[in-house]
Backbone as JSON Lines, residues from 0, in Angstrom:
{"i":0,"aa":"X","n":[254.81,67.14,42.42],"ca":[255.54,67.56,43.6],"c":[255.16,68.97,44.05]}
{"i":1,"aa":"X","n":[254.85,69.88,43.05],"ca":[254.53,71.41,43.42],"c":[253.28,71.28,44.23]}
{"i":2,"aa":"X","n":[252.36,70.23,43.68],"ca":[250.83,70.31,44.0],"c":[250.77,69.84,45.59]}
{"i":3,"aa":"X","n":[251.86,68.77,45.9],"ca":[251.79,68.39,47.15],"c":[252.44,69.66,47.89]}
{"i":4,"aa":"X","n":[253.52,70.46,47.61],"ca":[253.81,71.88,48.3],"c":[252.83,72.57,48.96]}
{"i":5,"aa":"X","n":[251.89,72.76,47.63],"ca":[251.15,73.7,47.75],"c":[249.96,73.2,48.87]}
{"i":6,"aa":"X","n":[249.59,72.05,48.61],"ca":[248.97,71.0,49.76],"c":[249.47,71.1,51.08]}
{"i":7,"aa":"X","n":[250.67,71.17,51.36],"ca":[251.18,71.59,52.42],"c":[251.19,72.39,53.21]}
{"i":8,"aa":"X","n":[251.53,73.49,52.28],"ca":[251.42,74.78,52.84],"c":[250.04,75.36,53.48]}
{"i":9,"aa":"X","n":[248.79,74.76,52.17],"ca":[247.49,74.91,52.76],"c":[247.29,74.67,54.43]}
{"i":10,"aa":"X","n":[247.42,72.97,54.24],"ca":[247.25,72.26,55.94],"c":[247.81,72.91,56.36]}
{"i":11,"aa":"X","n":[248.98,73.6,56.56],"ca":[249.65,74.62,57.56],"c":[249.1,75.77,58.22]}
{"i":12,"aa":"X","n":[248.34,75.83,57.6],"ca":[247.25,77.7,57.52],"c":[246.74,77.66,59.15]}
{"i":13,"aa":"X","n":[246.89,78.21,60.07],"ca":[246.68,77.85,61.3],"c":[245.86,79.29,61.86]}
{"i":14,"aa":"X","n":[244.89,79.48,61.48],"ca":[244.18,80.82,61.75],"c":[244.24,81.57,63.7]}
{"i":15,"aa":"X","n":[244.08,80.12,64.27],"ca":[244.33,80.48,65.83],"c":[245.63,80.95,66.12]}
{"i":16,"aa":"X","n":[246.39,80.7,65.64],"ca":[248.04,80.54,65.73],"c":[248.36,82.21,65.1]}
{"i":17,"aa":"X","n":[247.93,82.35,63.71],"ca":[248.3,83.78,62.85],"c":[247.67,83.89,62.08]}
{"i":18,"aa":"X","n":[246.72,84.94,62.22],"ca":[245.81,84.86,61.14],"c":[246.47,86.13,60.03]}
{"i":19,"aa":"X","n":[247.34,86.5,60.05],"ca":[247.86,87.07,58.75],"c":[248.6,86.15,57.87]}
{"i":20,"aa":"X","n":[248.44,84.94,58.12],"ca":[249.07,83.94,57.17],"c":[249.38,83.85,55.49]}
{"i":21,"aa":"X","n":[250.05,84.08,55.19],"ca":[250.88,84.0,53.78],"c":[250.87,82.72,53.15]}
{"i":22,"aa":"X","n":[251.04,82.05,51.91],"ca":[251.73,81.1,51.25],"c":[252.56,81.86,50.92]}
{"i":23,"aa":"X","n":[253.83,80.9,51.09],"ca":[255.33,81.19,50.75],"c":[255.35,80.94,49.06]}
{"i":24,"aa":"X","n":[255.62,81.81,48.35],"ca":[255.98,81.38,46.76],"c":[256.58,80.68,46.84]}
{"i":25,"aa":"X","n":[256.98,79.8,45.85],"ca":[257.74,78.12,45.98],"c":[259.18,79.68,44.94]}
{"i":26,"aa":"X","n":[260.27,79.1,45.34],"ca":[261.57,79.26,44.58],"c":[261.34,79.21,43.14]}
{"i":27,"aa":"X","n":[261.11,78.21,42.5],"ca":[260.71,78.28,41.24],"c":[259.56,79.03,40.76]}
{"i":28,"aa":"X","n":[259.32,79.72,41.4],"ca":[257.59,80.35,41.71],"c":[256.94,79.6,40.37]}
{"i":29,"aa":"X","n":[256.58,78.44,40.63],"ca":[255.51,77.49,39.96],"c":[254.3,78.04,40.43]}
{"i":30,"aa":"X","n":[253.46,77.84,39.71],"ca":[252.12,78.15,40.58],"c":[252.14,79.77,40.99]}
{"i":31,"aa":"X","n":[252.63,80.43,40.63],"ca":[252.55,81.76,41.26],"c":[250.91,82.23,41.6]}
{"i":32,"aa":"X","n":[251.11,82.56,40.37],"ca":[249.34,83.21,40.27],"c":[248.63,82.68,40.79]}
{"i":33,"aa":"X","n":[248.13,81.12,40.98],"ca":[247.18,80.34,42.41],"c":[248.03,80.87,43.5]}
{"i":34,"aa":"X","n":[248.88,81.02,44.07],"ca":[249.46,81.49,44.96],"c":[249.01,82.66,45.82]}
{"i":35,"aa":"X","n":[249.49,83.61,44.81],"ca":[248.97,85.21,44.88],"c":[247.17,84.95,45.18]}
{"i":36,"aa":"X","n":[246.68,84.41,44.18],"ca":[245.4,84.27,44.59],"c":[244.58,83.32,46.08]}
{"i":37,"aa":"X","n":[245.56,82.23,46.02],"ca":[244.91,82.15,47.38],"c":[245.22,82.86,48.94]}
{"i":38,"aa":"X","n":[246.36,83.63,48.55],"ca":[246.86,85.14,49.5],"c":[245.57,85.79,49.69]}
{"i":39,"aa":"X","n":[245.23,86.41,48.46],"ca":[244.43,87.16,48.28],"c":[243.1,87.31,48.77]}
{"i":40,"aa":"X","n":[242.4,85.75,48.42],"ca":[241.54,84.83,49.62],"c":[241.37,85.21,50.87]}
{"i":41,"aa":"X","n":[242.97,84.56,51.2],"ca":[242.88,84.15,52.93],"c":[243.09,86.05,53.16]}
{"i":42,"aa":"X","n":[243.49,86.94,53.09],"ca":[243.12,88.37,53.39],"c":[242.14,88.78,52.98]}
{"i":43,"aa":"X","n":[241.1,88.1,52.19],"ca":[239.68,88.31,52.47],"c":[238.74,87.77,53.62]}
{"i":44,"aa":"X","n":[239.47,86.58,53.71],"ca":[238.75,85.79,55.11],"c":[239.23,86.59,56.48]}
{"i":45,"aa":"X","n":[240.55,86.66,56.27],"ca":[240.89,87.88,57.57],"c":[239.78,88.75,57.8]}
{"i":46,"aa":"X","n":[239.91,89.55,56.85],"ca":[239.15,91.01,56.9],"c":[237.96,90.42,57.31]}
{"i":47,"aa":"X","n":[237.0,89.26,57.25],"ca":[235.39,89.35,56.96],"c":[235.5,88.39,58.92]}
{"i":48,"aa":"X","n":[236.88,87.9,59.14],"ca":[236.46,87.68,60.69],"c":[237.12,88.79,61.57]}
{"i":49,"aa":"X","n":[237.9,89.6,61.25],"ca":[237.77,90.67,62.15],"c":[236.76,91.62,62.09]}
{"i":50,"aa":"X","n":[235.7,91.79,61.3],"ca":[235.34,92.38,60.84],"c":[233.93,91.43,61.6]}
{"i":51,"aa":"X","n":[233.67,90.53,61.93],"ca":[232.74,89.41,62.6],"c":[233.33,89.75,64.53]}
{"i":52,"aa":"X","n":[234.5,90.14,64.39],"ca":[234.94,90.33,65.62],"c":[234.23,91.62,66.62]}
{"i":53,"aa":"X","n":[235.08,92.31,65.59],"ca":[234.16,93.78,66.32],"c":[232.63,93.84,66.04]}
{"i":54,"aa":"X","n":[232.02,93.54,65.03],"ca":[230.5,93.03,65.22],"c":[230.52,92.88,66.64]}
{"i":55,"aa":"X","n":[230.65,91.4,66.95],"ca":[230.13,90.37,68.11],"c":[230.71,91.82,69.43]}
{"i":56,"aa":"X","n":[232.22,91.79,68.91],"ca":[232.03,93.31,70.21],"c":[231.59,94.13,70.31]}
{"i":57,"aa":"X","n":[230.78,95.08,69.98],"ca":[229.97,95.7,69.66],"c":[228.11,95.43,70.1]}
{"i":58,"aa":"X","n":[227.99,94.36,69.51],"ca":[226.8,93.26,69.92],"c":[227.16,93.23,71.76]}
{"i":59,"aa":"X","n":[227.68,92.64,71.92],"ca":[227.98,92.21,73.61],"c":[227.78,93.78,73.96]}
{"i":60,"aa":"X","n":[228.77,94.81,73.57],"ca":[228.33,95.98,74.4],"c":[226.95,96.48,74.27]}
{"i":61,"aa":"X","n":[226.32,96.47,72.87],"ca":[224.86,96.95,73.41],"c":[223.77,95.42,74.14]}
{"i":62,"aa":"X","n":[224.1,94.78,74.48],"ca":[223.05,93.35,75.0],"c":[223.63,93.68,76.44]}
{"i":63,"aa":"X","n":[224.75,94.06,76.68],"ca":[224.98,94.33,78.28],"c":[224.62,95.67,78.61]}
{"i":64,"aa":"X","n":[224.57,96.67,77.83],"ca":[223.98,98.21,78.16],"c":[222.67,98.33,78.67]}
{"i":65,"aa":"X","n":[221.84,96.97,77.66],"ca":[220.3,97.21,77.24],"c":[219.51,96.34,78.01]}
{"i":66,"aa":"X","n":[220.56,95.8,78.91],"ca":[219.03,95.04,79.6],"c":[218.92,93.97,78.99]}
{"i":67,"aa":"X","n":[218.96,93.69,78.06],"ca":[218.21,91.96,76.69],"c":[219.58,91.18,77.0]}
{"i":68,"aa":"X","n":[218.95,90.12,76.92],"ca":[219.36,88.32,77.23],"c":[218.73,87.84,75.94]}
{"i":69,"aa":"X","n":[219.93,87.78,75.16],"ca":[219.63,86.57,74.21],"c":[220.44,84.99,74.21]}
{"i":70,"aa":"X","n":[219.1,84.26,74.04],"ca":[218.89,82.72,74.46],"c":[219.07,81.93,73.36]}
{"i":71,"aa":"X","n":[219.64,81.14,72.43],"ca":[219.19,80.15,71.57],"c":[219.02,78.58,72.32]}
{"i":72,"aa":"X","n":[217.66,78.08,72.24],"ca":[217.26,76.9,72.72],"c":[217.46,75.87,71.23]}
{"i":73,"aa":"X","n":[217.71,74.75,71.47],"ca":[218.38,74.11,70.88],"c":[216.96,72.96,71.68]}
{"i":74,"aa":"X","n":[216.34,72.54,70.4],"ca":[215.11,71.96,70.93],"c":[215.51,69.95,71.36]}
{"i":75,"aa":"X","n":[216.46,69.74,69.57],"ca":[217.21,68.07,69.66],"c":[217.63,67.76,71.36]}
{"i":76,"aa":"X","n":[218.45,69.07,71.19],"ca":[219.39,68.63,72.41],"c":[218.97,69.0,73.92]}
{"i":77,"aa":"X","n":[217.59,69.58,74.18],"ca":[217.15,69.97,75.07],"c":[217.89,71.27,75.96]}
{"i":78,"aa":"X","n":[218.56,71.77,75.29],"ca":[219.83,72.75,75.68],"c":[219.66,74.13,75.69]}
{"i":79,"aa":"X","n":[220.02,75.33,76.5],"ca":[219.58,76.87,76.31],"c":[221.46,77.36,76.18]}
{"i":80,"aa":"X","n":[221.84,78.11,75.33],"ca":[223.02,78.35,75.45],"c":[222.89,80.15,75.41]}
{"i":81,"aa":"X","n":[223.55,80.29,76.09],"ca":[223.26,82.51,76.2],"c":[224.97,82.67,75.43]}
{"i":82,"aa":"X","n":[224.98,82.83,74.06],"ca":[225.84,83.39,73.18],"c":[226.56,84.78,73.44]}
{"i":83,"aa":"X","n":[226.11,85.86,74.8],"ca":[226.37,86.65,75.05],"c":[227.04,86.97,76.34]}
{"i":84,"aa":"X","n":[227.16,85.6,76.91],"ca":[227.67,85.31,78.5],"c":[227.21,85.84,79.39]}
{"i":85,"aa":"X","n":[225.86,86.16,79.38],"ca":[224.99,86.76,80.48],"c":[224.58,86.06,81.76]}
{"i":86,"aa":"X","n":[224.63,84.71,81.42],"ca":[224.13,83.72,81.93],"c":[224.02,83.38,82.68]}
{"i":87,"aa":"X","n":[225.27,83.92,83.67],"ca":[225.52,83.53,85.08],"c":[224.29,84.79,86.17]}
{"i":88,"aa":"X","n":[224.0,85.94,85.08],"ca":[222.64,86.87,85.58],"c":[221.89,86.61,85.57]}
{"i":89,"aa":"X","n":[221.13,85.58,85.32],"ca":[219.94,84.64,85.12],"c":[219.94,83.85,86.12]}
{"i":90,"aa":"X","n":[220.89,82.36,85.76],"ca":[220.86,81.11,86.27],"c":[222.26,81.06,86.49]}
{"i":91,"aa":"X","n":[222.41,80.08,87.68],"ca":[223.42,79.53,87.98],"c":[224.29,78.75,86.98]}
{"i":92,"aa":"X","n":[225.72,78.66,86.91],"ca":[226.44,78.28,85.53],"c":[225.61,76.94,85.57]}
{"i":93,"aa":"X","n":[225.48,75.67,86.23],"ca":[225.47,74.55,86.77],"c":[224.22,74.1,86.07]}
{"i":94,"aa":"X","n":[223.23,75.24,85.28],"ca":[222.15,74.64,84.41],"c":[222.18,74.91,83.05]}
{"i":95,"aa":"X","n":[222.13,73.65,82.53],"ca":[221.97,73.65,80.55],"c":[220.16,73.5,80.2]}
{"i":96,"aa":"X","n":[219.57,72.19,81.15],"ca":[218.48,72.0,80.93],"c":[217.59,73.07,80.7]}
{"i":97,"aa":"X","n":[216.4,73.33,79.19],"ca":[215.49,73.88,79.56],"c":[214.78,74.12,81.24]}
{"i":98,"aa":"X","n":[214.45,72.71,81.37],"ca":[213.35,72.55,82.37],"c":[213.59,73.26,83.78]}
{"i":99,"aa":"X","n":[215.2,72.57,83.77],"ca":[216.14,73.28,84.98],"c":[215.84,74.71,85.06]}
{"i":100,"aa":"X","n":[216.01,75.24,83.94],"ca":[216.03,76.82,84.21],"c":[215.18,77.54,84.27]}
{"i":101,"aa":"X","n":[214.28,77.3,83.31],"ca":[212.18,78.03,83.19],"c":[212.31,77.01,84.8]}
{"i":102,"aa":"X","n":[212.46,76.45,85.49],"ca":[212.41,76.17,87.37],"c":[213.01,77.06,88.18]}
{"i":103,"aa":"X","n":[214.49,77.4,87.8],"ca":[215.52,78.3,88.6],"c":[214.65,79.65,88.67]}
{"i":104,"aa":"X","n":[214.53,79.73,87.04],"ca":[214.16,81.48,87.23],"c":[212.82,82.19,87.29]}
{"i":105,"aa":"X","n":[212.0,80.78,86.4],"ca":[209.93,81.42,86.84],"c":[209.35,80.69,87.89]}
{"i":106,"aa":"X","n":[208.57,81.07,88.36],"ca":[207.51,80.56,89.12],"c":[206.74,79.92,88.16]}
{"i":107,"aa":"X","n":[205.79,79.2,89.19],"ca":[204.72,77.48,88.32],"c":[204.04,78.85,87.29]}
{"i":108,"aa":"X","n":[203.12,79.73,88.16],"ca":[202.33,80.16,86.74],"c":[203.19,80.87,85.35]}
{"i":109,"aa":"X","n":[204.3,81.62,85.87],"ca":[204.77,82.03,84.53],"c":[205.77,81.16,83.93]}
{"i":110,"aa":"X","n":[205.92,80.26,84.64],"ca":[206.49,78.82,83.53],"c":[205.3,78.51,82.83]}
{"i":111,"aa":"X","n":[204.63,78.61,82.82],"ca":[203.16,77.85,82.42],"c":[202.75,78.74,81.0]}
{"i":112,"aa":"X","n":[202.93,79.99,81.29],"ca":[202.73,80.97,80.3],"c":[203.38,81.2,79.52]}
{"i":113,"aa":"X","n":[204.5,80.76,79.93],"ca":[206.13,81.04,79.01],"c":[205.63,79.68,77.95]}
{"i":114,"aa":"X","n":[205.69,78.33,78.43],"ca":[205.73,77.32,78.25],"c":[204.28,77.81,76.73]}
{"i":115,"aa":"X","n":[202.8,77.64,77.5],"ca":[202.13,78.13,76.78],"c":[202.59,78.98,75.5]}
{"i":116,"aa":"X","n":[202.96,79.82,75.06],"ca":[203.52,80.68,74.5],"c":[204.34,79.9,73.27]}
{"i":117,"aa":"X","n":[204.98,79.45,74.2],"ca":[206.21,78.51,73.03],"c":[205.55,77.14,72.43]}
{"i":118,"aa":"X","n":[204.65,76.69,73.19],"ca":[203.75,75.87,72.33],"c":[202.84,75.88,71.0]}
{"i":119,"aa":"X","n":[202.18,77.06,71.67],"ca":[201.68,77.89,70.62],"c":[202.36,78.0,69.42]}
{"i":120,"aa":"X","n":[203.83,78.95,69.41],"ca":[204.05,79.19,68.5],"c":[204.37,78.19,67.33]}
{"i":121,"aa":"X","n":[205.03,76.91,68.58],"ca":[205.44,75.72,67.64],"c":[203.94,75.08,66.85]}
{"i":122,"aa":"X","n":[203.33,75.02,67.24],"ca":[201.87,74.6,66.41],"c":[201.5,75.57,65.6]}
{"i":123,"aa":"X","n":[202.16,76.52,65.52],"ca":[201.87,77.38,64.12],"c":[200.0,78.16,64.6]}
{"i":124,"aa":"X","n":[199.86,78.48,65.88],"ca":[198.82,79.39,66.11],"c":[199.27,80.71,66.49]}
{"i":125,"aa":"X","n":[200.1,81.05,66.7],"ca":[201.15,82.4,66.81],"c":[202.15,82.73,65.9]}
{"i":126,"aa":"X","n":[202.63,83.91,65.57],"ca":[203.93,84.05,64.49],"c":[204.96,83.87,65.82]}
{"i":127,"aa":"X","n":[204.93,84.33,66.93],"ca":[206.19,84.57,67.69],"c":[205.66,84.27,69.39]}
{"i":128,"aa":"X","n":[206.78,83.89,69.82],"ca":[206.95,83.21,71.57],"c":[206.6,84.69,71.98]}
{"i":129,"aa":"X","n":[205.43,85.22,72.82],"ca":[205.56,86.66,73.51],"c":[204.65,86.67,74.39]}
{"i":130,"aa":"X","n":[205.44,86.74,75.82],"ca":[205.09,87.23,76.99],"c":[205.11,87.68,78.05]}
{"i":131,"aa":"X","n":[204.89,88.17,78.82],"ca":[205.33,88.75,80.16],"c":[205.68,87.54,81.26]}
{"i":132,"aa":"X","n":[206.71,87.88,82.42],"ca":[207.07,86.92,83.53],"c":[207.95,88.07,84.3]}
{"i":133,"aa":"X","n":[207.34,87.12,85.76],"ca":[208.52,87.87,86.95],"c":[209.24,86.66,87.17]}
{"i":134,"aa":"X","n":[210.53,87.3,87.84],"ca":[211.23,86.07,88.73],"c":[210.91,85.26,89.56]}
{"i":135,"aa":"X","n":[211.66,84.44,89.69],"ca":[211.03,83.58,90.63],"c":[211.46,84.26,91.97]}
{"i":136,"aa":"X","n":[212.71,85.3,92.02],"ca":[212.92,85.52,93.43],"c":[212.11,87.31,93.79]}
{"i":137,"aa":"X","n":[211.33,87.12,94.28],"ca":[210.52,87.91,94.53],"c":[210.14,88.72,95.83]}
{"i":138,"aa":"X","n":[211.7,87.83,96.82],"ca":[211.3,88.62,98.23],"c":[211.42,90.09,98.0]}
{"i":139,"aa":"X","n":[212.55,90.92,97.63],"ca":[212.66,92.01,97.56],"c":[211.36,93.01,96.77]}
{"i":140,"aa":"X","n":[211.91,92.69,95.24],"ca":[211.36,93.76,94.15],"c":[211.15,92.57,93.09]}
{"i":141,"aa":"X","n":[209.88,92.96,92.33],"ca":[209.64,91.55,91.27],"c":[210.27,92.16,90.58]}
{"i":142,"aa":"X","n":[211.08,91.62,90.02],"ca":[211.44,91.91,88.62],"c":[211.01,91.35,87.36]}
{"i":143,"aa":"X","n":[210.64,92.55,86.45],"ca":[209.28,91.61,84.96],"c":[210.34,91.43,84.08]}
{"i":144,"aa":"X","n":[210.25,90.51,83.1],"ca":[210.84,90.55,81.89],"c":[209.72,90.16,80.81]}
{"i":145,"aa":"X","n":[209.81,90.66,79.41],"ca":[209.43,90.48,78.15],"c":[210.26,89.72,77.47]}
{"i":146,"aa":"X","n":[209.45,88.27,77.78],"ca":[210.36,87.22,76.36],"c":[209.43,87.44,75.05]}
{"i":147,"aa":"X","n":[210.49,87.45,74.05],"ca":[209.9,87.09,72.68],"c":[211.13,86.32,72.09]}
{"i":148,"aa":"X","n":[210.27,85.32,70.77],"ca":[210.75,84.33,70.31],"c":[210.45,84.42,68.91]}
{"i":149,"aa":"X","n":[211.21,83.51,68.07],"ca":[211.16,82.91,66.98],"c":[212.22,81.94,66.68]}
{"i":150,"aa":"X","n":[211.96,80.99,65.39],"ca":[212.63,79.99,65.37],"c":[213.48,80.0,64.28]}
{"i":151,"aa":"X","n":[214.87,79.51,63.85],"ca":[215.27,79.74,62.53],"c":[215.04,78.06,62.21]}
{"i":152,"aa":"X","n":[215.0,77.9,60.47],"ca":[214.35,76.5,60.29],"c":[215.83,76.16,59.13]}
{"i":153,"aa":"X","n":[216.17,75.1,59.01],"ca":[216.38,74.54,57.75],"c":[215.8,74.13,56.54]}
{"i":154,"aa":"X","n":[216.27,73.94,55.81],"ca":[215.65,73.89,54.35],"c":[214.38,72.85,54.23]}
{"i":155,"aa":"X","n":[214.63,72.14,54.76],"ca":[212.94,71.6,55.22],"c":[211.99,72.07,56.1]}
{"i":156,"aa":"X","n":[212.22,73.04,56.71],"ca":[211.27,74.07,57.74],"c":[211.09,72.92,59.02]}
{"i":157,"aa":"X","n":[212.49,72.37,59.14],"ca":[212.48,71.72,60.65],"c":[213.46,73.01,62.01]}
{"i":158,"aa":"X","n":[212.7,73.12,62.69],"ca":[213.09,73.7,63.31],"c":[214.77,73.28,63.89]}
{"i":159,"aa":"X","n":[216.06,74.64,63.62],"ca":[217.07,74.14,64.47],"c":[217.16,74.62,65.5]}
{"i":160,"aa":"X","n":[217.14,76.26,65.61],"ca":[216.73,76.93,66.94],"c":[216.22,77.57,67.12]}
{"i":161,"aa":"X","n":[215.96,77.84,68.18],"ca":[214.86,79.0,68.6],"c":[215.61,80.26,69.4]}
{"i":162,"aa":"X","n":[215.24,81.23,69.09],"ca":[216.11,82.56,69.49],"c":[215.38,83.32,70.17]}
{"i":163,"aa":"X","n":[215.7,83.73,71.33],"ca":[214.61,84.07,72.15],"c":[215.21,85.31,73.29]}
{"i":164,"aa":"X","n":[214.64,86.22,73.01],"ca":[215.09,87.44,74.02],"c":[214.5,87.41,74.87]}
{"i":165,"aa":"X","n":[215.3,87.88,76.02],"ca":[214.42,88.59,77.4],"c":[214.85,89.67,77.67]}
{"i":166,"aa":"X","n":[214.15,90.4,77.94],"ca":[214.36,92.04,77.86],"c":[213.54,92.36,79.51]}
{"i":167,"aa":"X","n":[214.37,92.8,80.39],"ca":[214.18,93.79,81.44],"c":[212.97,94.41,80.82]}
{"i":168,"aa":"X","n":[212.14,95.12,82.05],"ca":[210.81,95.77,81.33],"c":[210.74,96.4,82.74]}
């Protein structure tokens, strides 16, 4: 009966809801010491996501100071996701597709080069995606950017994503 309590109380743990969350000692304080200790835990997990919090805030303020757009392409799913919400400075919300977007934002030749680039690297004749491109909107002022790339792999060295900056230049 204690073990299902304590079962309980776990499923209860609602981190969105309060993340200073407690287990209640049972009355009989059965179990204390697992108790105390999984307290002890979950105010370690606190600390290591607020602590992930101000990171990521911190991160966002220097990626919006600095000019850099970071990209993870997601190769399975054909997908570009901007982890930093820049995105709408690029491309219109309305595109996920690779293809869509190396369209929205390069012209044929520096899609071609970009493209080039990332081929390369995937065939293992380059360590890293790196090259120069302007926008595609070019009436005014071109604007250049410097993409560079690399891929993170799983334990079989299959590629999951590819991480890829663009940096104002």
């Amino acid at each position: 009966m204690v073990s299902s309590s304590l079962n309980k109380h776990i499923k209860d743990i609602d981190y969105n809801r309060d993340q200073l969350y407690k287990l209640p000692i049972s009355e009989n304080r059965n179990f204390e010491g697992l108790y105390l200790a999984i307290n002890e835990l979950l105010d370690k997990i606190n600390l290591a996501i607020m602590n992930l919090k101000n990171i990521n805030e911190k991160l966002n303020l220097v990626m919006d100071e600095s000019g850099i757009y970071l990209w993870e392409l997601d190769e399975n799913k054909n997908k570009i996701s901007f982890p930093f919400g820049r995105k709408k400075e690029i491309v219109a919300n309305k595109f996920n597709d690779i293809y869509e977007i190396m369209d929205s934002f390069l012209d044929k030749n520096d899609k071609s080069k970009f493209l080039e680039s990332y081929n390369h690297y995937k065939e293992g004749i380059c360590e890293k995606i790196s090259c120069e491109v302007a926008s595609k909107n070019r009436a005014v002022d071109t604007k250049w950017f410097f993409i560079v790339g690399k891929r993170s792999e799983d334990n079989n060295k299959n590629i999951k994503r590819m991480r890829i900056k663009l940096m104002n230049l």
